[in-house]
Gaussian input, Z-matrix of N, CA and C with variables (Angstrom, degrees):
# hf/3-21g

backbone

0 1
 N
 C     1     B1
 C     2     B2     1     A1
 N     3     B3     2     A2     1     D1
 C     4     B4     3     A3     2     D2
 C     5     B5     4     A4     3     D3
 N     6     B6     5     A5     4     D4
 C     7     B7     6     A6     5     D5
 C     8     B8     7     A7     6     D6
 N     9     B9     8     A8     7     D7
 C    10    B10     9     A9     8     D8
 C    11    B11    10    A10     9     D9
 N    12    B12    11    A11    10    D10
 C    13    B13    12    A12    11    D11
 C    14    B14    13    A13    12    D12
 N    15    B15    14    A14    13    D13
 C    16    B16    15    A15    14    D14
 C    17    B17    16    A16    15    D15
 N    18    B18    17    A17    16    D16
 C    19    B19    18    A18    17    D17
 C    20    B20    19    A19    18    D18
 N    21    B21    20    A20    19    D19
 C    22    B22    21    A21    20    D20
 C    23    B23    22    A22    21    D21
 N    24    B24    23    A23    22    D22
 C    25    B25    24    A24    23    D23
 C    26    B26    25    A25    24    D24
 N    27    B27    26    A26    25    D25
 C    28    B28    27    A27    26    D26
 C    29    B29    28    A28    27    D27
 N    30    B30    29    A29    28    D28
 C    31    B31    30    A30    29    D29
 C    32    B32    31    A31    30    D30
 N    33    B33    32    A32    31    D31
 C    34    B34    33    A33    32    D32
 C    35    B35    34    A34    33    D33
 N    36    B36    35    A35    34    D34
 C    37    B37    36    A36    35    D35
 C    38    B38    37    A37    36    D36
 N    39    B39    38    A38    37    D37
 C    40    B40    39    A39    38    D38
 C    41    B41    40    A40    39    D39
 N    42    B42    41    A41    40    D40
 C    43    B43    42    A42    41    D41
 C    44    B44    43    A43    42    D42
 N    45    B45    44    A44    43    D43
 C    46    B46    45    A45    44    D44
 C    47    B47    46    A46    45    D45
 N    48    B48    47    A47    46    D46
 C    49    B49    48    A48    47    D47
 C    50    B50    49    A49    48    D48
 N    51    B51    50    A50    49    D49
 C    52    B52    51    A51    50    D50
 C    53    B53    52    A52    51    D51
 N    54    B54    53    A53    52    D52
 C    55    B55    54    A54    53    D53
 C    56    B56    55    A55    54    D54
 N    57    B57    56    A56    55    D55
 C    58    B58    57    A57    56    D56
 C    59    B59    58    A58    57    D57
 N    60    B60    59    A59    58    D58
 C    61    B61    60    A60    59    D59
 C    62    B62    61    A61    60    D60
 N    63    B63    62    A62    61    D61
 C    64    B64    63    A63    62    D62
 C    65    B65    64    A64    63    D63
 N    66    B66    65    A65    64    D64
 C    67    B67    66    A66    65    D65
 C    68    B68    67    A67    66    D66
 N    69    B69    68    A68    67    D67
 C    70    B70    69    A69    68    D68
 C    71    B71    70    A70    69    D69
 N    72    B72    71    A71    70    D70
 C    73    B73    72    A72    71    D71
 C    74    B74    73    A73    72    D72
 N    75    B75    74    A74    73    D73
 C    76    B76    75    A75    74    D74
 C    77    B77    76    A76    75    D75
 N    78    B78    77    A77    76    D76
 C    79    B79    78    A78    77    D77
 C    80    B80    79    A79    78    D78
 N    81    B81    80    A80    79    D79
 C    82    B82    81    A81    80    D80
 C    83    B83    82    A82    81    D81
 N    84    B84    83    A83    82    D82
 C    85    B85    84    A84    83    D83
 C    86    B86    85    A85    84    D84
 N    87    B87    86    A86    85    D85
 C    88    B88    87    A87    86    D86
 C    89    B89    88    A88    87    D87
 N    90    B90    89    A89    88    D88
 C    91    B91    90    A90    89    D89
 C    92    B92    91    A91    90    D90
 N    93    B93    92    A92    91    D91
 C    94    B94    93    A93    92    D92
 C    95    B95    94    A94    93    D93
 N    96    B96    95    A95    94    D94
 C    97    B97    96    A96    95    D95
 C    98    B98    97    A97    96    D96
 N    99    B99    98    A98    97    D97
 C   100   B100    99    A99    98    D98
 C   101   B101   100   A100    99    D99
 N   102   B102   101   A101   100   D100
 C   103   B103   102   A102   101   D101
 C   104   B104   103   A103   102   D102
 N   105   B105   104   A104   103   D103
 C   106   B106   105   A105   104   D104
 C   107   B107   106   A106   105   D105
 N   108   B108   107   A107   106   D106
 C   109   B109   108   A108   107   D107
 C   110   B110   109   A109   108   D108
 N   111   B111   110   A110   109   D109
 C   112   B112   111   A111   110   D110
 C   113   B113   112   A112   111   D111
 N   114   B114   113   A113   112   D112
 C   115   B115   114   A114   113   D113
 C   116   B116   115   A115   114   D114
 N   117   B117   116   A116   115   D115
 C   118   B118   117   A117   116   D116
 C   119   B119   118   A118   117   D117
 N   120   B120   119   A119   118   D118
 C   121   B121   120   A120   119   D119
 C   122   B122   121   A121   120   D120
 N   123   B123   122   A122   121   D121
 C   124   B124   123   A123   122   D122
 C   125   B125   124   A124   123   D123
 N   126   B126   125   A125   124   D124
 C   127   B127   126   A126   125   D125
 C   128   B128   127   A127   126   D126
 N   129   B129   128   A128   127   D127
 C   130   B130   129   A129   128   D128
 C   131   B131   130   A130   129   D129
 N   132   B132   131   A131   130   D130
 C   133   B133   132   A132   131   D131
 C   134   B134   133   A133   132   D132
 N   135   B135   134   A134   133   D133
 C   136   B136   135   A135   134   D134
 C   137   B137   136   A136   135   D135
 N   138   B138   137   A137   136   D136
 C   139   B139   138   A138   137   D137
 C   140   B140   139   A139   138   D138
 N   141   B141   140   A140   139   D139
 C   142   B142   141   A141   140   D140
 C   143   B143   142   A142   141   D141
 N   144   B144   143   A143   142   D142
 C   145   B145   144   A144   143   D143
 C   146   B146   145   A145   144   D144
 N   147   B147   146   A146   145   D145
 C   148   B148   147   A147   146   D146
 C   149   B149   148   A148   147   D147
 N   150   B150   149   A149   148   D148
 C   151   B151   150   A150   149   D149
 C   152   B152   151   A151   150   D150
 N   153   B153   152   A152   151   D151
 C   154   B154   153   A153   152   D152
 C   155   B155   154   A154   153   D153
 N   156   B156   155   A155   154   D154
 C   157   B157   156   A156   155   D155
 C   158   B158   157   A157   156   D156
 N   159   B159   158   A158   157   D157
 C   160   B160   159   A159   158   D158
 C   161   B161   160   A160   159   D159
 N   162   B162   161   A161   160   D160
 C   163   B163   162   A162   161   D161
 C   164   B164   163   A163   162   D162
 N   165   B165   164   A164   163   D163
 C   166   B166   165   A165   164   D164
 C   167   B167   166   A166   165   D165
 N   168   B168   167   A167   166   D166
 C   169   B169   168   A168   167   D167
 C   170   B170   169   A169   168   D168
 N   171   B171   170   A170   169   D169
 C   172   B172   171   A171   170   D170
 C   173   B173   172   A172   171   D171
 N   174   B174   173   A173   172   D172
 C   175   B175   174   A174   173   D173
 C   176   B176   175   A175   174   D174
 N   177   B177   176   A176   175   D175
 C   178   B178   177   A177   176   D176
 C   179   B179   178   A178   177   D177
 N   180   B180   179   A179   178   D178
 C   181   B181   180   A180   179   D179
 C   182   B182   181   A181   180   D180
 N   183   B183   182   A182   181   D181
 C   184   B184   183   A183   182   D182
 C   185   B185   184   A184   183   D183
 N   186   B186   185   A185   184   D184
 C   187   B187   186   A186   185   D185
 C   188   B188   187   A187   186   D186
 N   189   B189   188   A188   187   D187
 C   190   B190   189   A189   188   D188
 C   191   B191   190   A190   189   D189
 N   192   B192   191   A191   190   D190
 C   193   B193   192   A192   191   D191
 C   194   B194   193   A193   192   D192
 N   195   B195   194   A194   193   D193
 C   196   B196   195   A195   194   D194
 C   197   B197   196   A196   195   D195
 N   198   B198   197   A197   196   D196
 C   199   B199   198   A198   197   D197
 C   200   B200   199   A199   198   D198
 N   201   B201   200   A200   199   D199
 C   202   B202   201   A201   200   D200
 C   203   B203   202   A202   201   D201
 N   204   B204   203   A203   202   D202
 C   205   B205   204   A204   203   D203
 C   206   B206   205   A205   204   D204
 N   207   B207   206   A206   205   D205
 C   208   B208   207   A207   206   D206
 C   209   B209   208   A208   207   D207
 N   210   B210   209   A209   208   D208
 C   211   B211   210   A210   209   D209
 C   212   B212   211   A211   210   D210
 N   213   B213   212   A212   211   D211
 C   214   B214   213   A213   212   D212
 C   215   B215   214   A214   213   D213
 N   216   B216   215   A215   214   D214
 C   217   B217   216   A216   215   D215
 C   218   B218   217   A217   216   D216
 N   219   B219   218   A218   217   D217
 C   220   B220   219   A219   218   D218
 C   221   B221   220   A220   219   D219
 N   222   B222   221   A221   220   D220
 C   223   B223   222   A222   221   D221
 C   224   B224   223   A223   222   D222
 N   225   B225   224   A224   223   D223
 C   226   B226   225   A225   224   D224
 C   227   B227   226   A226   225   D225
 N   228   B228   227   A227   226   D226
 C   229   B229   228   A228   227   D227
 C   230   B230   229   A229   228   D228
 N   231   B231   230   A230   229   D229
 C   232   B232   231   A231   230   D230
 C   233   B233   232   A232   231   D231
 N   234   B234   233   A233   232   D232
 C   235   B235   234   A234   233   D233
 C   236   B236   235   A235   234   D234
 N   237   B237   236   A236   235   D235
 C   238   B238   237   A237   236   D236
 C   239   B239   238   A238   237   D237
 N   240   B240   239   A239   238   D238
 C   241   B241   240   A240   239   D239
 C   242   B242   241   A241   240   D240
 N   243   B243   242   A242   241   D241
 C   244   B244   243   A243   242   D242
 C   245   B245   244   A244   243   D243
 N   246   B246   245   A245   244   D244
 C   247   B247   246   A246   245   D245
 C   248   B248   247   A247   246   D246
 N   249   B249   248   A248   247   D247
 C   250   B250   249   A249   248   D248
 C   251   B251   250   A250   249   D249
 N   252   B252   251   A251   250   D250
 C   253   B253   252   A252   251   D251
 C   254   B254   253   A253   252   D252
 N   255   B255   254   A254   253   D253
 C   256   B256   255   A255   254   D254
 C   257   B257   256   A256   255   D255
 N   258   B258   257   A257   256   D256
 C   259   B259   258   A258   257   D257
 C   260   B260   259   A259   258   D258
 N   261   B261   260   A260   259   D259
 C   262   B262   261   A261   260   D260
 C   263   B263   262   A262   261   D261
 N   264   B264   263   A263   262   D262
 C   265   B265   264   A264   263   D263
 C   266   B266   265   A265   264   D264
 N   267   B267   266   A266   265   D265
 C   268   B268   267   A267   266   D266
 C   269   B269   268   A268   267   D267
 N   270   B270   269   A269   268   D268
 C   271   B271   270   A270   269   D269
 C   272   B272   271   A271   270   D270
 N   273   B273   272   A272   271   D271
 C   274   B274   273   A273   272   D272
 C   275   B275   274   A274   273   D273
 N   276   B276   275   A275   274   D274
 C   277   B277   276   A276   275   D275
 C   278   B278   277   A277   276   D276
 N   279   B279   278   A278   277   D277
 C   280   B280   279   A279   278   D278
 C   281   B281   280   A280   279   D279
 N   282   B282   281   A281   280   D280
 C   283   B283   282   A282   281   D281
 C   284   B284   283   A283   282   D282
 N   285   B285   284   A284   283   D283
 C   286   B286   285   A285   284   D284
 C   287   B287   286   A286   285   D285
 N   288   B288   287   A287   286   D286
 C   289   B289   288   A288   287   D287
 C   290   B290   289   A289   288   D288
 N   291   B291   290   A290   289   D289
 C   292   B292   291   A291   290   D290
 C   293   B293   292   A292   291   D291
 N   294   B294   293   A293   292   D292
 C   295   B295   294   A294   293   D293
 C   296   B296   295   A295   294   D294
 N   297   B297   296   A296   295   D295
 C   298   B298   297   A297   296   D296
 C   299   B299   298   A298   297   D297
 N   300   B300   299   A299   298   D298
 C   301   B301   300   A300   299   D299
 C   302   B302   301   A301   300   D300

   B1=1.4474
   B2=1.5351
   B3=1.4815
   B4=1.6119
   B5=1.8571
   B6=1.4819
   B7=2.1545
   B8=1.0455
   B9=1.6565
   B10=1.5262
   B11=1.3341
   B12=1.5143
   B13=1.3591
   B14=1.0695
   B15=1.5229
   B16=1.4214
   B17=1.8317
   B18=0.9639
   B19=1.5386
   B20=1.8596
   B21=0.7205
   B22=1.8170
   B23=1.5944
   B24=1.3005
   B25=1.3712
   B26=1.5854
   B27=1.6782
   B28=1.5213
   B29=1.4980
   B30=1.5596
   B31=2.1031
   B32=1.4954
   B33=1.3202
   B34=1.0922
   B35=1.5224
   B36=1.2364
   B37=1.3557
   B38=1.8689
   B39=1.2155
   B40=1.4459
   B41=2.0013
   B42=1.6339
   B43=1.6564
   B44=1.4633
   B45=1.5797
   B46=1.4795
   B47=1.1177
   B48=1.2185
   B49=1.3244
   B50=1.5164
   B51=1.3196
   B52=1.3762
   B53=1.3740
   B54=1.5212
   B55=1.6031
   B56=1.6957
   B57=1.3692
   B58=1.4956
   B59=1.4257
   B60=1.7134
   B61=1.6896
   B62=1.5743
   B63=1.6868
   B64=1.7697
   B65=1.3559
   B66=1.4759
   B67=1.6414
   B68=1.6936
   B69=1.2936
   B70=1.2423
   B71=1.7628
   B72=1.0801
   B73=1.6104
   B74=1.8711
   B75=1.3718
   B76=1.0027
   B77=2.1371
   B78=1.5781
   B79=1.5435
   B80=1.8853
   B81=0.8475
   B82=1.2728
   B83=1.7942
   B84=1.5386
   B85=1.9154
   B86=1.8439
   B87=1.7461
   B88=1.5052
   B89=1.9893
   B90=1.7002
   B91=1.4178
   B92=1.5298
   B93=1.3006
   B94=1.5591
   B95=1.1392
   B96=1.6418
   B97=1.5549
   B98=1.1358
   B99=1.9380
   B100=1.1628
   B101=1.4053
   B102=1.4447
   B103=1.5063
   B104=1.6152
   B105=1.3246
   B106=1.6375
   B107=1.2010
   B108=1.5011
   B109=1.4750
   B110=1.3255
   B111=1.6213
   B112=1.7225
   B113=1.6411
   B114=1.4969
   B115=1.5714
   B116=1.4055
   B117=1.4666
   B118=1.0421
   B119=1.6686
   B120=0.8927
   B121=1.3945
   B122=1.0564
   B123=1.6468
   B124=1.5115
   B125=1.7571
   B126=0.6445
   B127=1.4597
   B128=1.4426
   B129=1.4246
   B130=1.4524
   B131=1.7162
   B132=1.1828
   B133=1.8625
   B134=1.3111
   B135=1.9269
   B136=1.0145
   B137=1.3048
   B138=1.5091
   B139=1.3019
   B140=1.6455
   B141=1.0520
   B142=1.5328
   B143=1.3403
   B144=1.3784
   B145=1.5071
   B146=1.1271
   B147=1.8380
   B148=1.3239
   B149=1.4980
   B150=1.1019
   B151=1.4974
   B152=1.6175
   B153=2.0623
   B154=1.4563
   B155=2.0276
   B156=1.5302
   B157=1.2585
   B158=1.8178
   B159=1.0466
   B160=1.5091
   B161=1.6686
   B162=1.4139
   B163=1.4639
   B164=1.9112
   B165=0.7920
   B166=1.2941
   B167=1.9394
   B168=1.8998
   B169=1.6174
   B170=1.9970
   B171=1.6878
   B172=1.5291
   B173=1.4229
   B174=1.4277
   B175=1.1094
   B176=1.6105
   B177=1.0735
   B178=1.3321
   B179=1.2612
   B180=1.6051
   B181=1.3462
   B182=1.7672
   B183=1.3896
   B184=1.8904
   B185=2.1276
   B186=1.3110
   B187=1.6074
   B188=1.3784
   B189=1.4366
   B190=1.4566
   B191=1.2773
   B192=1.4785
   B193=1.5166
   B194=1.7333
   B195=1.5544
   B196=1.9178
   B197=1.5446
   B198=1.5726
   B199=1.6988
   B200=2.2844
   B201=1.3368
   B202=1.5381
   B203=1.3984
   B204=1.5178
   B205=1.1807
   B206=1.4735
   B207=1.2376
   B208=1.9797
   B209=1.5403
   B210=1.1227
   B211=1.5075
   B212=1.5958
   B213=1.3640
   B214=1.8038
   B215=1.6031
   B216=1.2688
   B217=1.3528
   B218=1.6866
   B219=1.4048
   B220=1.5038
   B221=1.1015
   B222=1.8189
   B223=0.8955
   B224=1.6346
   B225=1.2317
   B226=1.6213
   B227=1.8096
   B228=1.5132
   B229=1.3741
   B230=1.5289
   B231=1.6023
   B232=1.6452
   B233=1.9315
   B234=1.2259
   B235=1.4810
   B236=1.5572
   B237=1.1321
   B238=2.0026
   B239=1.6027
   B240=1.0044
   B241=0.9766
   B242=1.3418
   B243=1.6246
   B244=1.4771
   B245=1.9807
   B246=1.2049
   B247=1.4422
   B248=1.5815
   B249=1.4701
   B250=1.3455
   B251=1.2154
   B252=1.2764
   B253=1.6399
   B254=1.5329
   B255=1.5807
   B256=1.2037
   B257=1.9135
   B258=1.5253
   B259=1.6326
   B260=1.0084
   B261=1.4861
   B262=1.0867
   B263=1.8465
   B264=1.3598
   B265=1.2588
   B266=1.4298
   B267=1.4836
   B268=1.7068
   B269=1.7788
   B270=1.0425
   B271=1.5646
   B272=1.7752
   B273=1.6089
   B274=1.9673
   B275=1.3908
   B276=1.1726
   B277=1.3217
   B278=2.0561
   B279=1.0616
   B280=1.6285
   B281=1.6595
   B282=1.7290
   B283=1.1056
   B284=1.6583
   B285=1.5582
   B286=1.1659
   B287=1.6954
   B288=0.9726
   B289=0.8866
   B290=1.3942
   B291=1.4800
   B292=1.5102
   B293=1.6357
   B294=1.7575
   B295=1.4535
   B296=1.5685
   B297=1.2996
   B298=1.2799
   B299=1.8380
   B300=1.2477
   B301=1.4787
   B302=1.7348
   A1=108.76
   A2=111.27
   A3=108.26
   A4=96.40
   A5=91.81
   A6=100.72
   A7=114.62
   A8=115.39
   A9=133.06
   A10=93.40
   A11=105.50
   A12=109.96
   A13=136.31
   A14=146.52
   A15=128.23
   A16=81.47
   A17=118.35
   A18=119.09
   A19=104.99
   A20=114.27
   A21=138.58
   A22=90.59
   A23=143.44
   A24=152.55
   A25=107.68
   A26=98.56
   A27=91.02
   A28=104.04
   A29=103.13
   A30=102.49
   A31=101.19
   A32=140.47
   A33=109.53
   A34=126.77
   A35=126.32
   A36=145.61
   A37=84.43
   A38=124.97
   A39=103.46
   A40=120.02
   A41=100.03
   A42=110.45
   A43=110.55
   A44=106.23
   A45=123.06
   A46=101.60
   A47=150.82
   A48=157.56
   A49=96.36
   A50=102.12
   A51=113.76
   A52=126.83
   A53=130.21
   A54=124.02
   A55=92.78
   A56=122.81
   A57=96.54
   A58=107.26
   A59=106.31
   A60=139.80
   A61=111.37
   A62=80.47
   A63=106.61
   A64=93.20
   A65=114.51
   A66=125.52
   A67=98.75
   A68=110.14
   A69=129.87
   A70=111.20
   A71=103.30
   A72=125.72
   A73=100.76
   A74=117.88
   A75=144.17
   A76=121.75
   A77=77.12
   A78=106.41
   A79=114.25
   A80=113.98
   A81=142.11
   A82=127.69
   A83=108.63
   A84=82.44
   A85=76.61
   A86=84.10
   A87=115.72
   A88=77.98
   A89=109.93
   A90=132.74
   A91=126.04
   A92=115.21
   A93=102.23
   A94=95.65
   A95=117.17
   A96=159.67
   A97=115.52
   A98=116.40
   A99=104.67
   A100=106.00
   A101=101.66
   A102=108.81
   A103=131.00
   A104=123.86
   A105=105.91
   A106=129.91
   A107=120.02
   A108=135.85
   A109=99.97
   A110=98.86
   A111=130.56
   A112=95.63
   A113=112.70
   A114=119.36
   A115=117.61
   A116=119.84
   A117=122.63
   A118=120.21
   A119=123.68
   A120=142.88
   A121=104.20
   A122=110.90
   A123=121.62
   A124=104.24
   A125=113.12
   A126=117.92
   A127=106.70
   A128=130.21
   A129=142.84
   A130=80.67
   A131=110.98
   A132=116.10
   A133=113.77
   A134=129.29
   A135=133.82
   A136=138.07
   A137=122.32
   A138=131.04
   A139=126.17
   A140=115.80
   A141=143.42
   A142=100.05
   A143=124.11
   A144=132.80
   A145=93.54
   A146=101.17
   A147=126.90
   A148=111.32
   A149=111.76
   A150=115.39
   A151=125.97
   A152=76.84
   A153=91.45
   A154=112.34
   A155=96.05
   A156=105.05
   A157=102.63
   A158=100.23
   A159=112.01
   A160=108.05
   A161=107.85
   A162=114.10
   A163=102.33
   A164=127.90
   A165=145.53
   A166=104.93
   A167=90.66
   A168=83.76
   A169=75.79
   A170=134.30
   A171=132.18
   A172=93.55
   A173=118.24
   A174=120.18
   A175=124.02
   A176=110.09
   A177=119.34
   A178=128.73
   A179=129.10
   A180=144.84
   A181=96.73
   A182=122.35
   A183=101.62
   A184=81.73
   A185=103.35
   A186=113.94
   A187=137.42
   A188=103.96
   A189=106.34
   A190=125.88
   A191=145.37
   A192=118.26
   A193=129.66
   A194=85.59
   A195=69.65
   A196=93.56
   A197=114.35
   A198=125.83
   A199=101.83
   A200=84.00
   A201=98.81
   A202=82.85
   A203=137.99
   A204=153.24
   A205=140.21
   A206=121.86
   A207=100.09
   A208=91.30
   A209=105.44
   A210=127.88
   A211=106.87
   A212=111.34
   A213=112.33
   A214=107.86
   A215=110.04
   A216=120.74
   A217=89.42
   A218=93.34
   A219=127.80
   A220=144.01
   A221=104.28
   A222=120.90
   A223=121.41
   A224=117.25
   A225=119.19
   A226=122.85
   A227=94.77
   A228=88.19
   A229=106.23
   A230=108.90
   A231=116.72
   A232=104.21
   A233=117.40
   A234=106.63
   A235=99.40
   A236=104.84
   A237=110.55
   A238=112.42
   A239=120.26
   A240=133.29
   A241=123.82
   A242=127.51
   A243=132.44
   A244=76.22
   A245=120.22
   A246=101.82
   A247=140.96
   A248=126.56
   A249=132.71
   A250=104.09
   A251=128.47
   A252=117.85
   A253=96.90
   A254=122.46
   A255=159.76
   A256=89.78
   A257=96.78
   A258=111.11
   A259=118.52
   A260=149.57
   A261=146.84
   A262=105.54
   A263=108.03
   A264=103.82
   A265=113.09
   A266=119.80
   A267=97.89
   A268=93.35
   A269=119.12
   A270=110.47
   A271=134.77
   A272=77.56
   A273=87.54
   A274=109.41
   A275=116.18
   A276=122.93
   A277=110.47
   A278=103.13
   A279=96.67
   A280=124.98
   A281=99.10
   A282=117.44
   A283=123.66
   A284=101.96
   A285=120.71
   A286=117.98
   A287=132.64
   A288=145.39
   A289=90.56
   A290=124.22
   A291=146.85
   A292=94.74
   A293=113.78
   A294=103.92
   A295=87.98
   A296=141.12
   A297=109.12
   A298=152.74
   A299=104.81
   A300=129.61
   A301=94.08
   D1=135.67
   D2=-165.27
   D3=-100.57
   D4=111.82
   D5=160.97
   D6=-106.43
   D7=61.68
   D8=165.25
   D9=-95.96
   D10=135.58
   D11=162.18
   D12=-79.40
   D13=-173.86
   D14=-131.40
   D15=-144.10
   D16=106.14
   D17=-178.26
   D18=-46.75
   D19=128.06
   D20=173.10
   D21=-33.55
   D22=-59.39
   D23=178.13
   D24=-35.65
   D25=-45.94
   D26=-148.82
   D27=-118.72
   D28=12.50
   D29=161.91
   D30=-66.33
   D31=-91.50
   D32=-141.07
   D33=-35.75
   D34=-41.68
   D35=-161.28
   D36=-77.67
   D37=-72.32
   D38=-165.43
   D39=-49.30
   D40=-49.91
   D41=159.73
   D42=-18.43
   D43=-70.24
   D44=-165.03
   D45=-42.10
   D46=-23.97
   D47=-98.86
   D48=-129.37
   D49=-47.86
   D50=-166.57
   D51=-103.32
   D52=132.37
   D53=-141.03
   D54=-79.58
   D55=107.51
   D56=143.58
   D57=129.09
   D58=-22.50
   D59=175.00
   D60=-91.56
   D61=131.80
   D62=-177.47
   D63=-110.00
   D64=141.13
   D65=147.56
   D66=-73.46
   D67=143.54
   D68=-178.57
   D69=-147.86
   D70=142.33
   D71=-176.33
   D72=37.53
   D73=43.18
   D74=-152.70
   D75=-15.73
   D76=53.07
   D77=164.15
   D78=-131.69
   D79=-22.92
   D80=-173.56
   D81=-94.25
   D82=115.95
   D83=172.77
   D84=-134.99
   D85=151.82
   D86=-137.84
   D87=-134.31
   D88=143.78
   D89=172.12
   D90=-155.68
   D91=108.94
   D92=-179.86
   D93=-102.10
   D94=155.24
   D95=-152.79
   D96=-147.32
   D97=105.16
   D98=-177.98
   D99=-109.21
   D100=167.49
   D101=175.02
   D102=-115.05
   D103=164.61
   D104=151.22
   D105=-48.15
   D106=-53.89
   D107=-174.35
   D108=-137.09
   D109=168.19
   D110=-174.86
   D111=-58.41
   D112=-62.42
   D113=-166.74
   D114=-68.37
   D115=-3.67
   D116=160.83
   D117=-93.06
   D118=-12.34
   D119=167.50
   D120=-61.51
   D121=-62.78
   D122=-176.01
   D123=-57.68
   D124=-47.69
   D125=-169.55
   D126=-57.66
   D127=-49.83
   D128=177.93
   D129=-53.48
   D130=-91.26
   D131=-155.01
   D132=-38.36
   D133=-22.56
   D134=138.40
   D135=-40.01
   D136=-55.73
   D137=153.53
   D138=-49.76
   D139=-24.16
   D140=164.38
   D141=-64.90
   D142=-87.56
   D143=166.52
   D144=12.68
   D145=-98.45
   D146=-157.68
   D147=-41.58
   D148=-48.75
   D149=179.02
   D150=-30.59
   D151=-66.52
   D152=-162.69
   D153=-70.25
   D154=-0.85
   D155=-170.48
   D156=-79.15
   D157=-37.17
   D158=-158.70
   D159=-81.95
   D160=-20.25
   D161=176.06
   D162=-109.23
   D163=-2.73
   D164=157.12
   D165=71.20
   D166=38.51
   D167=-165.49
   D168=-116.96
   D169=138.63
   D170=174.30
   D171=-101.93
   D172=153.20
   D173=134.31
   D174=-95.19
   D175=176.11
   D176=158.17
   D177=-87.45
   D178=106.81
   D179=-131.34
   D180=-125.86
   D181=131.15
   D182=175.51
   D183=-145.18
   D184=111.58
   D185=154.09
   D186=-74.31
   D187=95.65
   D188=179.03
   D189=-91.66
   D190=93.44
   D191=-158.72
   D192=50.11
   D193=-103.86
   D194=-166.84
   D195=-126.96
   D196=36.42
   D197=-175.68
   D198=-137.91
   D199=130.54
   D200=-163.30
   D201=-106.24
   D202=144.72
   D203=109.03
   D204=-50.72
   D205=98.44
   D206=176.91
   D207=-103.01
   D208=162.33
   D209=159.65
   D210=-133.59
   D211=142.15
   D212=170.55
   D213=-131.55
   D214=162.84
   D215=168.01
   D216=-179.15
   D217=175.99
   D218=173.32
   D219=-138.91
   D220=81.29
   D221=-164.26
   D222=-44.80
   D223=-40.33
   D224=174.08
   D225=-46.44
   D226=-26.05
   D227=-173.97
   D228=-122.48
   D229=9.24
   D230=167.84
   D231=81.08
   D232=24.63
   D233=168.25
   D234=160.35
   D235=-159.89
   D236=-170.07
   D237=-53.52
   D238=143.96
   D239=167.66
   D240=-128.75
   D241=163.57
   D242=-155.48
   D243=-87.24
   D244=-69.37
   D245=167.00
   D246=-20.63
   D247=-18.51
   D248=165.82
   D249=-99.95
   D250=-13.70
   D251=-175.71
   D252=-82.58
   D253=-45.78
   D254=169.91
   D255=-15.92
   D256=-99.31
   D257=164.26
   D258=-58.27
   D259=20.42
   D260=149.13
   D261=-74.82
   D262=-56.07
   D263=-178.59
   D264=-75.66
   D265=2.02
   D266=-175.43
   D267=-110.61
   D268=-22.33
   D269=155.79
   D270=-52.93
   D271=-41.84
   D272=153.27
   D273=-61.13
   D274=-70.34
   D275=177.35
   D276=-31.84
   D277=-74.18
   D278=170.99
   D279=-21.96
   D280=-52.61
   D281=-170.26
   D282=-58.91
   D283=-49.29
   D284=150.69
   D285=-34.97
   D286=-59.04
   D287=-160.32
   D288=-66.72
   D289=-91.02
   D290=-166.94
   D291=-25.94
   D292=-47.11
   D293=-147.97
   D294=-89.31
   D295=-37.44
   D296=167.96
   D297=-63.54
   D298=8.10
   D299=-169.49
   D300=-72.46

């Protein structure tokens, strides 16, 4: 997994990239995810868990009702990384998944 950082020039354009993701406090790209229900929420931020456990990179996760928050960055290298764009799309990917069942 690459924690090269993303030159200041070329976030917006990589962000853009990705369906649904904001750069925020411009270290940060930020996505809310809504759901049918609470327990399905839970279930996504679970699948997340596991994820983020197994590649040993967390985001920052906040459950509101039936709306999931991620936030990413990388702290090791002080801002975006090809690694948060990385899990940006496989959390989409999750999501996808969950909401068609």
């Amino acid at each position: 997994m690459d924690e090269t950082r993303i030159p200041e020039e070329a976030k917006l354009d990589r962000v853009a990239e990705l369906d649904g993701w904001k750069l925020t406090d411009e270290k940060f790209i930020t996505k809310r995810y809504r759901f049918q229900d609470f327990l399905t929420g839970v279930r996504f931020v679970n699948l997340i868990a596991e994820y983020a456990e197994e590649i040993q990179h967390h985001p920052f996760i906040s459950i509101d009702y039936k709306m999931v928050t991620l936030k990413l960055t990388s702290w090791n290298a002080g801002g975006l990384t090809e690694l948060d764009l990385e899990c940006a799309r496989k959390y989409d990917s999750i999501y996808q998944s969950i909401e068609q069942k």
